[in-house]
DSSP file (Angstrom, degrees, kcal/mol; ACC not computed):
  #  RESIDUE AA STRUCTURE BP1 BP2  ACC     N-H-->O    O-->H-N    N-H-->O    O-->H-N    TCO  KAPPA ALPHA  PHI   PSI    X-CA   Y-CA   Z-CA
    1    1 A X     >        0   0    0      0, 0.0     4,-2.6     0, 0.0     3,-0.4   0.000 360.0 360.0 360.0 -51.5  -41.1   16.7   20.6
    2    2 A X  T  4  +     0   0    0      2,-0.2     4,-0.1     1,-0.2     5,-0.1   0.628 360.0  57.5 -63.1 -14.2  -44.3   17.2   19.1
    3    3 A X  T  > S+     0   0    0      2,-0.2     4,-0.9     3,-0.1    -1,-0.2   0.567 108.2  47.4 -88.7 -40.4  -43.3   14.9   16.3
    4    4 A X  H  > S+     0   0    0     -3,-0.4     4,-1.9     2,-0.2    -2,-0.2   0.922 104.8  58.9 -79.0 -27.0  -42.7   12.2   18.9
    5    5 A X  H  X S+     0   0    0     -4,-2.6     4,-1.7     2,-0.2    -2,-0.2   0.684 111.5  43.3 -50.4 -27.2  -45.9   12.7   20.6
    6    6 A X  H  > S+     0   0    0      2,-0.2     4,-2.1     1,-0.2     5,-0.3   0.936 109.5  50.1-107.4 -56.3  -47.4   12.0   17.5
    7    7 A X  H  < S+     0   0    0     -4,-0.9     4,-0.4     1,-0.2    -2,-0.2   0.804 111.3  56.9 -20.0 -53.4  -45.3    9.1   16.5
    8    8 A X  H >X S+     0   0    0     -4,-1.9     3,-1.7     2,-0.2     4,-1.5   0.963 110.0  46.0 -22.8 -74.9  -46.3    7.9   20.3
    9    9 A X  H 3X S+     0   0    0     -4,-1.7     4,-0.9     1,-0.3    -2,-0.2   0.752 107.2  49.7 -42.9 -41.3  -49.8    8.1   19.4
   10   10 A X  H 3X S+     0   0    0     -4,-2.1     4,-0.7     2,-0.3    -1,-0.3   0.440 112.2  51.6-100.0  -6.6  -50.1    6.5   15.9
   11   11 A X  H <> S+     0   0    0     -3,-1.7     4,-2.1    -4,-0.4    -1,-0.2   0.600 115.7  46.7 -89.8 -14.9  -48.0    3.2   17.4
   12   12 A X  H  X S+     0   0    0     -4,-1.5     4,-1.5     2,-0.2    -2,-0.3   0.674 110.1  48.0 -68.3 -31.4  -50.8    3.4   20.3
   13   13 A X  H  X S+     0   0    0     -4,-0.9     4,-2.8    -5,-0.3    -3,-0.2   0.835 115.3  44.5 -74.8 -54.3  -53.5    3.7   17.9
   14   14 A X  H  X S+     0   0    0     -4,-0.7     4,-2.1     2,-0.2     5,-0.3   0.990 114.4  52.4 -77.5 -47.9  -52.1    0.5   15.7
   15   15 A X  H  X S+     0   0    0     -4,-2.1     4,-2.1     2,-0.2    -3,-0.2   0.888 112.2  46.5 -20.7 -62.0  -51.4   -1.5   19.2
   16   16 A X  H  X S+     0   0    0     -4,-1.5     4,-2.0     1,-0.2     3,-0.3   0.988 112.8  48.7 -49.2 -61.9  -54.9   -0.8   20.0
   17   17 A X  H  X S+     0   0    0     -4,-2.8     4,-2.1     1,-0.2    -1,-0.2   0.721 106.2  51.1 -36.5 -41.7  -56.0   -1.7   16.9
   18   18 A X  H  X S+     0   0    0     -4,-2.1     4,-3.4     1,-0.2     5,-0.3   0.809 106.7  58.7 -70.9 -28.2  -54.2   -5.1   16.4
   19   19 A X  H  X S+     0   0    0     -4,-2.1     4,-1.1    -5,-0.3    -1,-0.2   0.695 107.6  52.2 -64.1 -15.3  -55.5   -6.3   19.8
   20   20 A X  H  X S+     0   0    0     -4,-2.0     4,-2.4     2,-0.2    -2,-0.2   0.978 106.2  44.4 -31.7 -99.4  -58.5   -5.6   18.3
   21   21 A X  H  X S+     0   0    0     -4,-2.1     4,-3.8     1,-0.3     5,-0.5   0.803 116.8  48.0 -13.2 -72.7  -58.2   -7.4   15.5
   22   22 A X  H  X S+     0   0    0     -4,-3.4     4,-4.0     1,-0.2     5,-0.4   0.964 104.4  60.6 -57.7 -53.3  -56.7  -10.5   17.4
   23   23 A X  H  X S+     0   0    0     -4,-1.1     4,-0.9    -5,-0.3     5,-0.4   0.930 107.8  48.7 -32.9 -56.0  -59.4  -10.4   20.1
   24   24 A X  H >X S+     0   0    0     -4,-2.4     4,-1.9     2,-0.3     3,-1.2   0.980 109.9  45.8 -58.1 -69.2  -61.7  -11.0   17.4
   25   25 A X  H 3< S+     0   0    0     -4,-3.8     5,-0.4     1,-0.3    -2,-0.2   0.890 112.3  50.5 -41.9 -45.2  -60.1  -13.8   15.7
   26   26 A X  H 3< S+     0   0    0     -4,-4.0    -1,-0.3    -5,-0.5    -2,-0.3   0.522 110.5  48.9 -93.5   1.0  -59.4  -15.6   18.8
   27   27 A X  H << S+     0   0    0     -3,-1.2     4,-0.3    -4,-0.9    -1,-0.2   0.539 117.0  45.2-100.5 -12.7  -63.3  -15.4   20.2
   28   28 A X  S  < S+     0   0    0     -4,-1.9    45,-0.2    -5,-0.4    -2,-0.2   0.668 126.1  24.3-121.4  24.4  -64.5  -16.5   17.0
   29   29 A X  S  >>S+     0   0    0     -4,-0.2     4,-1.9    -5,-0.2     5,-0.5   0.370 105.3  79.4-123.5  -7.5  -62.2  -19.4   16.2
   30   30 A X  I  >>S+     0   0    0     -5,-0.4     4,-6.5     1,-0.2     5,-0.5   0.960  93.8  48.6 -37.7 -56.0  -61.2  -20.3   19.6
   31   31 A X  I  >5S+     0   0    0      1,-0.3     4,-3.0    -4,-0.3     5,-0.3   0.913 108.2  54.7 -39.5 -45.5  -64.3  -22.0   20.2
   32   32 A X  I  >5S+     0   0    0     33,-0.4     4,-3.1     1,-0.2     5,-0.3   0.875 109.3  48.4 -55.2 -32.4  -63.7  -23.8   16.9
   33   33 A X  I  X5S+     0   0    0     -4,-1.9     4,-1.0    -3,-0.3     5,-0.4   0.935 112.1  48.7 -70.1 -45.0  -60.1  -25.0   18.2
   34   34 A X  I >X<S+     0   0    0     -4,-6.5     4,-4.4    -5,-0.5     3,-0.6   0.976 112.3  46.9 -77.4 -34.4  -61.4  -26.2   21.5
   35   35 A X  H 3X<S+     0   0    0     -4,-3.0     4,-1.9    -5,-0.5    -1,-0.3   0.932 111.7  53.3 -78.6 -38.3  -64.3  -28.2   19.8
   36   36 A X  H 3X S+     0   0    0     -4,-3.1     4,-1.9     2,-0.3    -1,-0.3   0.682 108.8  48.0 -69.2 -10.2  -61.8  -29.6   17.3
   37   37 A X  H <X S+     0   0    0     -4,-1.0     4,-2.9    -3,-0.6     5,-0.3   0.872 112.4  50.3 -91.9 -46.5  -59.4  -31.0   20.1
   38   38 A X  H  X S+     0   0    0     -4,-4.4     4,-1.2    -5,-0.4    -2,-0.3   0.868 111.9  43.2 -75.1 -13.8  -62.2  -32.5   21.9
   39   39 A X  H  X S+     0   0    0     -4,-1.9     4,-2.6    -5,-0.3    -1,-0.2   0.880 111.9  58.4 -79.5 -40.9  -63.6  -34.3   18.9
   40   40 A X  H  X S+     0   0    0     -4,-1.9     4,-1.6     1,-0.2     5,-0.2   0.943 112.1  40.5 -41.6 -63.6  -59.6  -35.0   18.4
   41   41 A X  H  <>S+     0   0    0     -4,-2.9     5,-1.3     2,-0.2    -1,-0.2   0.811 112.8  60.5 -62.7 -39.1  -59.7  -36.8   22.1
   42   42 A X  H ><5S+     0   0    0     -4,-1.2     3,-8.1    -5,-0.3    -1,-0.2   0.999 105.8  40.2 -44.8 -73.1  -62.9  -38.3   21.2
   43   43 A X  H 3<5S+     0   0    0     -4,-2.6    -2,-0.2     1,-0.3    -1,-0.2   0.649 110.5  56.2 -83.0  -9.5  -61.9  -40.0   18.5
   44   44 A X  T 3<5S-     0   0    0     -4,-1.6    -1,-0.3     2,-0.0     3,-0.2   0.292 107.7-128.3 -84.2  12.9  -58.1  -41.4   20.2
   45   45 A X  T < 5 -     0   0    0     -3,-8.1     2,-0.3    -5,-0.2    -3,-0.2   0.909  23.6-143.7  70.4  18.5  -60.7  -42.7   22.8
   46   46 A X    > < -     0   0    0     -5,-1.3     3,-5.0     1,-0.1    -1,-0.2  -0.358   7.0-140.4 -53.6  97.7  -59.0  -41.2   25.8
   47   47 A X  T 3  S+     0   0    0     -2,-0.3    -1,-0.1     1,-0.3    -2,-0.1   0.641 107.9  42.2 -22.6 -33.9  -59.3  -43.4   28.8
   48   48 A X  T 3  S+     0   0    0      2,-0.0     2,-0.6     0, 0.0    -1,-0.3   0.426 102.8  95.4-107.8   4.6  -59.9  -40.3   31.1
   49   49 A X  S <  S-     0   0    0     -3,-5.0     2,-1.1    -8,-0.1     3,-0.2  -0.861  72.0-139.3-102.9 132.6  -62.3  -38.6   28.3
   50   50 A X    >   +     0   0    0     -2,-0.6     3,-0.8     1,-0.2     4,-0.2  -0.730  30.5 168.9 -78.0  97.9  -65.6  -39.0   28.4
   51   51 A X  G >>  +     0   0    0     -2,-1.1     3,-1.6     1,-0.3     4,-0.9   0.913  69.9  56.9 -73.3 -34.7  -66.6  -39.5   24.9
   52   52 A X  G 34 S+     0   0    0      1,-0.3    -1,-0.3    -3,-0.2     4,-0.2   0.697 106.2  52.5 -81.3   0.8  -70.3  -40.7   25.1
   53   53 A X  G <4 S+     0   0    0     -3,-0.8    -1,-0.3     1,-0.2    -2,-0.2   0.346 113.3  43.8-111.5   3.8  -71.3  -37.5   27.0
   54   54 A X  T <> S+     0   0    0     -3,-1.6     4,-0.8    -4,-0.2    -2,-0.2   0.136  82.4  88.9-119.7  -4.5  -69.8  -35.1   24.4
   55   55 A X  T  < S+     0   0    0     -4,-0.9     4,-0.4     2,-0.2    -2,-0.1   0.704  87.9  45.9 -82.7  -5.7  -70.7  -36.3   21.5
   56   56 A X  T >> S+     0   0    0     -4,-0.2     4,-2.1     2,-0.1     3,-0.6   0.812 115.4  56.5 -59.1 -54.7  -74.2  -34.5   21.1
   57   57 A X  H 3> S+     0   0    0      1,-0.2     4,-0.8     2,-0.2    -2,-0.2   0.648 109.3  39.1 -68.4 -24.5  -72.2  -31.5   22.2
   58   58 A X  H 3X S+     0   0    0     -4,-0.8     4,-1.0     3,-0.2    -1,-0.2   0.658 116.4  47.1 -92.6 -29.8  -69.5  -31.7   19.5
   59   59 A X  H <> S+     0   0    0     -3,-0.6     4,-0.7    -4,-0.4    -2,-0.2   0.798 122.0  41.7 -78.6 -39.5  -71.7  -32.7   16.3
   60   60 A X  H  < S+     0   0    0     -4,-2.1     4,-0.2     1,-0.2    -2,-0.2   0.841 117.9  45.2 -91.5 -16.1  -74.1  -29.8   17.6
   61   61 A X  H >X S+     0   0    0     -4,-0.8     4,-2.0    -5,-0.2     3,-1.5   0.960 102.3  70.5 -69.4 -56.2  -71.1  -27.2   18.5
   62   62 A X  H >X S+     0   0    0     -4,-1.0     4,-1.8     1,-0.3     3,-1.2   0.689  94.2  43.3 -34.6 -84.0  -69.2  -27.8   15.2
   63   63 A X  H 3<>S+     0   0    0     -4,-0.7     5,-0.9     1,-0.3    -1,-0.3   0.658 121.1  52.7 -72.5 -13.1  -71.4  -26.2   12.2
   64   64 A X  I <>>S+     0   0    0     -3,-1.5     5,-1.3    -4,-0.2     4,-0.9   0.962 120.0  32.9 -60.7 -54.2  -71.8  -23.0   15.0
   65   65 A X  I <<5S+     0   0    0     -4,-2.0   -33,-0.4    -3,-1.2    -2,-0.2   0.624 126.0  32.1 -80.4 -13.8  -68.7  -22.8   15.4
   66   66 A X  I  X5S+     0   0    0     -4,-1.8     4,-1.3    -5,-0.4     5,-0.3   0.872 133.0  32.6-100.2 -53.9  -66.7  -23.6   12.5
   67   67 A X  I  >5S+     0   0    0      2,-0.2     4,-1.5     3,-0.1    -3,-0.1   0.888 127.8  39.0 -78.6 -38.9  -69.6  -22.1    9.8
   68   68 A X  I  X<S+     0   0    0     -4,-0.9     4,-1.1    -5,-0.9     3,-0.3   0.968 118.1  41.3  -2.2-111.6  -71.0  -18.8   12.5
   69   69 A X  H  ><S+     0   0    0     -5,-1.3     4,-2.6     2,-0.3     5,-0.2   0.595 119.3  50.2 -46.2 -38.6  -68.1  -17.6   14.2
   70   70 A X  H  X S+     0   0    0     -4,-1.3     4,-3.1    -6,-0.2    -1,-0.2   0.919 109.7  44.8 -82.7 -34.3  -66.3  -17.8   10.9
   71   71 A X  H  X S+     0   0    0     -4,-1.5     4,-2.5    -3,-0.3    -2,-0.3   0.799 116.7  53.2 -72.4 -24.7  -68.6  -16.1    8.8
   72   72 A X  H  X S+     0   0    0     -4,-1.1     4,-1.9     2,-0.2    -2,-0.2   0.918 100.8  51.0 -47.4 -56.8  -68.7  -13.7   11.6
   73   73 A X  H  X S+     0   0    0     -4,-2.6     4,-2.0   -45,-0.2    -2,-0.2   0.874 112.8  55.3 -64.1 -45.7  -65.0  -13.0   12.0
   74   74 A X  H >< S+     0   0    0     -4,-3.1     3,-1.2    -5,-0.2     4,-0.4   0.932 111.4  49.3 -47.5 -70.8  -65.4  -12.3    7.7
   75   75 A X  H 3X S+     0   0    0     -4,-2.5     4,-0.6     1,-0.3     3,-0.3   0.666 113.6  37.6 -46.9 -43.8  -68.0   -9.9    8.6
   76   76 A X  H 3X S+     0   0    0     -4,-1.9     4,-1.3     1,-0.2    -1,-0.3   0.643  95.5  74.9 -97.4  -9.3  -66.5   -8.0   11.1
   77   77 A X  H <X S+     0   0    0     -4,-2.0     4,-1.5    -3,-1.2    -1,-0.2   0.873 104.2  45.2 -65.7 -31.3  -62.6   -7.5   10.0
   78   78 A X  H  > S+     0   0    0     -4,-0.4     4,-2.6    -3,-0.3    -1,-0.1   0.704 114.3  48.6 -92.1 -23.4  -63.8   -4.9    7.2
   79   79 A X  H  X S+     0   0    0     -4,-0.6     4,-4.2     2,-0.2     5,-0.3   0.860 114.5  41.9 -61.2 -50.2  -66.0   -3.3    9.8
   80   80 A X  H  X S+     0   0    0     -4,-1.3     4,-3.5     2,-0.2     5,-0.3   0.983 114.1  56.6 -68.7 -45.5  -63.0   -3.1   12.4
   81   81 A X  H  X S+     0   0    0     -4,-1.5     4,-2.7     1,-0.3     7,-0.2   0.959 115.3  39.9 -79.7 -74.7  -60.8   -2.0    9.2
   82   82 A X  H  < S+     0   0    0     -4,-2.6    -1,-0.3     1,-0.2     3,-0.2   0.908 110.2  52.2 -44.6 -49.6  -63.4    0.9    8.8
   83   83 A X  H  < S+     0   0    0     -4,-4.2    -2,-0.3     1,-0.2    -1,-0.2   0.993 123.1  26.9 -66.8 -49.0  -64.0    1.9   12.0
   84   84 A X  H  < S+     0   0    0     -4,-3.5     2,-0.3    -5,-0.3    -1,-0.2   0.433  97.5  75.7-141.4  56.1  -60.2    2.3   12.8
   85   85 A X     X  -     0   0    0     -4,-2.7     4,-1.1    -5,-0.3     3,-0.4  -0.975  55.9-159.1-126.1 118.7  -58.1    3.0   10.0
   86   86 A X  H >> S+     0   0    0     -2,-0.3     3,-2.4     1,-0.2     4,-1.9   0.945  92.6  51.3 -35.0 -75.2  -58.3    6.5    8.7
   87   87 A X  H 3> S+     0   0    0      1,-0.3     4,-0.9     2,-0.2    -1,-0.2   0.479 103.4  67.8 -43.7 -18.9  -56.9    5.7    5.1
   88   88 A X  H 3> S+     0   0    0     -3,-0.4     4,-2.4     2,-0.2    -1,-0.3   0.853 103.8  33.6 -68.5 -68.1  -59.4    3.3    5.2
   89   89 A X  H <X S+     0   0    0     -3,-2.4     4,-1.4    -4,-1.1    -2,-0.2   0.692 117.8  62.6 -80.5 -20.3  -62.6    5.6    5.2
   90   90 A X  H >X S+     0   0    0     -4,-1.9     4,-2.4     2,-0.2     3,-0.5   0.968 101.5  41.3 -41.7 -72.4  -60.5    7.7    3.1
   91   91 A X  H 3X S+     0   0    0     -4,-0.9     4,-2.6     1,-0.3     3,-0.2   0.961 118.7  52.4 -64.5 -49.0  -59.9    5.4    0.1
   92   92 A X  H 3X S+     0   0    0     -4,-2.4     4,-1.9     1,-0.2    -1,-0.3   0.759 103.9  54.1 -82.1  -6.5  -63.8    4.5    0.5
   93   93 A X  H << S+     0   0    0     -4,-1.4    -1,-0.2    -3,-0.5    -2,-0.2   0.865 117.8  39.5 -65.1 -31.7  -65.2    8.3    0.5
   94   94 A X  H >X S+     0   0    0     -4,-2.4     4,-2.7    -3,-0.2     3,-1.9   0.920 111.9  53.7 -83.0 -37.5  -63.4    8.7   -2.7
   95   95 A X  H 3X S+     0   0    0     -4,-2.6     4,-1.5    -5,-0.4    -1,-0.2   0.939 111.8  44.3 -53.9 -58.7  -64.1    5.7   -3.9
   96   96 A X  H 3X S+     0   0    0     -4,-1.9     4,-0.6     1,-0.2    -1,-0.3   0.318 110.4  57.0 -74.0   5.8  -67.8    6.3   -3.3
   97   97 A X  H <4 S+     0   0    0     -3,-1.9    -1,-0.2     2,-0.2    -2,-0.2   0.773 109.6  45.1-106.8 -48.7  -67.5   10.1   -4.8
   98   98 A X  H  X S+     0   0    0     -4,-2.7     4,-1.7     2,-0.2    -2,-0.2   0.810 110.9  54.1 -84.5 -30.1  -66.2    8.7   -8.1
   99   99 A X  H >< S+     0   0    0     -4,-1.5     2,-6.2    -5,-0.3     3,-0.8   0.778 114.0  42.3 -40.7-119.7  -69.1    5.8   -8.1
  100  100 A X  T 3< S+     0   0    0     -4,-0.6     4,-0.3     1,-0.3    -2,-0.2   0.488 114.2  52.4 -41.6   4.9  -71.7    8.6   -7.7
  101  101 A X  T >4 S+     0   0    0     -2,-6.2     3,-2.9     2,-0.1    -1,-0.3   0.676 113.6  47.2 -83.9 -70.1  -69.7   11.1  -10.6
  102  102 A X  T << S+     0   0    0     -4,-1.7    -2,-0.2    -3,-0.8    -3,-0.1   0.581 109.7  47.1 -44.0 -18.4  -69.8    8.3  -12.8
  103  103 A X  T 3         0   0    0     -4,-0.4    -1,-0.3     1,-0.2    -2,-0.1   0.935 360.0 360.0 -68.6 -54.4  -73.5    7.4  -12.3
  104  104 A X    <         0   0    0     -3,-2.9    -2,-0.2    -4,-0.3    -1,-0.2   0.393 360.0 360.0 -50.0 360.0  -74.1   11.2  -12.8
């Protein structure tokens, strides 16, 4: 019993985590996706799109969104990584213990 409780726990703990993860990815490329579909519609000219009132908005949204948000999403997966995966802060205490022998 105590052996599933814990078994419980640690697929609740990676659940949480991957919704993380995914939460993250999708707020910082969504934007990029949406911006690429309207530039997509832009450029077939879509009878029911307004191009000429979105194109300021799409030249000036792109390099936020595609260069930003992506360099963002880099930033913050090794962060998320750290904050919640054990083995994670593990491997980099030792890692940083054997750095600071070898300095020594």
């Amino acid at each position: 019993s105590n052996e599933h409780s814990r078994s419980a726990k640690e697929r609740h703990a990676a659940s949480i985590t991957i919704a993380i993860f995914t939460a993250t990815c999708l707020i910082c490329n969504l934007p990029y996706f949406v911006s690429s579909i309207l530039e997509i519609l832009r450029w077939l000219k879509a009878d029911w799109f307004n191009t000429d009132a979105n194109i300021f908005s799409i030249w000036y949204s792109s390099p936020i969104f595609f260069v930003f948000l992506t360099v963002l999403n880099a930033v913050v997966n090794p962060v998320l990584y750290f904050c919640r995966m054990t083995y994670v802060r593990q491997w980099f205490s030792e890692l940083w213990k054997k750095d600071s022998v070898h300095k020594n």
